[in-house]
Each structure stands twice: as C-alpha cells, then as structure tokens.
N, C-alpha and C positions, 0 to 999 in steps of 0.2 A: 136724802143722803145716799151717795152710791159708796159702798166701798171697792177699792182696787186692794190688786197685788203689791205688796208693800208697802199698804197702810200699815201704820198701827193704830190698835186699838185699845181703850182703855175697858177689863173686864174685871171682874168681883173674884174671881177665884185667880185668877196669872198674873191679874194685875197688867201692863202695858203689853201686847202681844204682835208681832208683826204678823202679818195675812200672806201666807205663803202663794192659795189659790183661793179662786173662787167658781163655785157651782153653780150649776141654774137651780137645782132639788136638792133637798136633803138626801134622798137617797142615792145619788149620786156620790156625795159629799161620806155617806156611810159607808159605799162601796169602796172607798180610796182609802178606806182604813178612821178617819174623822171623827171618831166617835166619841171623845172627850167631852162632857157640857164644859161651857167658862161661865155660865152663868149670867149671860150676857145680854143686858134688859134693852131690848127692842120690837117695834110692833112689826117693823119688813125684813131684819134681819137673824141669819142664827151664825154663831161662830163658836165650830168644836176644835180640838186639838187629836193632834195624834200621838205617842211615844214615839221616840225615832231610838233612844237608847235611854236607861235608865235614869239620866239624868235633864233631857231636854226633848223638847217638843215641838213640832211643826202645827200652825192652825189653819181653819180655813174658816171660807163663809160661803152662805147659800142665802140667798130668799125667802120666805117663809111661804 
C-alpha cells in the first residue's frame, strides 16, 4: 500500500487524518517539525503529526 498526499488515514490516537506530506525518512519527516506519534500500526509505514496552532494538526508519513 503506498500512501499519497491527501490520503486519509485511519490512526488510534486522531482517529481519521488527512496526510499533508510524505517523506522518504523519518528524519526528514522529524526535521519538518512531525514529531507527533498517532500510533499508527504498520510494518512499512510511520505517520506523525505536527501542531500548527493549539487546536489542530497537520500529518505526515515516511517509510519505515
């Protein structure tokens, strides 16, 4: 399963989340700010979030 931009996905902790960007690393994905877990049970995938303001979030995904 590949994910895109503008998937959503279904995670344990946000529940339904739209995928803003996607990374090739996580450290990548860490340097853009991404650093949220969602908890998000996959064996090729990781998708953290970001705050953007105190009430909502941007996510992303990377490959593991």
């Amino acid at each position: 399963m590949d994910i895109k931009t503008g998937d959503y996905i279904r995670t344990p902790r946000f529940l339904q989340v739209c995928i803003n960007e996607v990374f090739k690393c996580k450290k990548e994905m860490w340097q853009a700010g991404y650093t949220e877990p969602t908890h998000y049970r996959n064996d090729e995938w990781e998708i953290n979030g970001k705050s953007i303001d105190m009430y909502h979030m941007k996510f992303a995904a990377c490959r593991k």
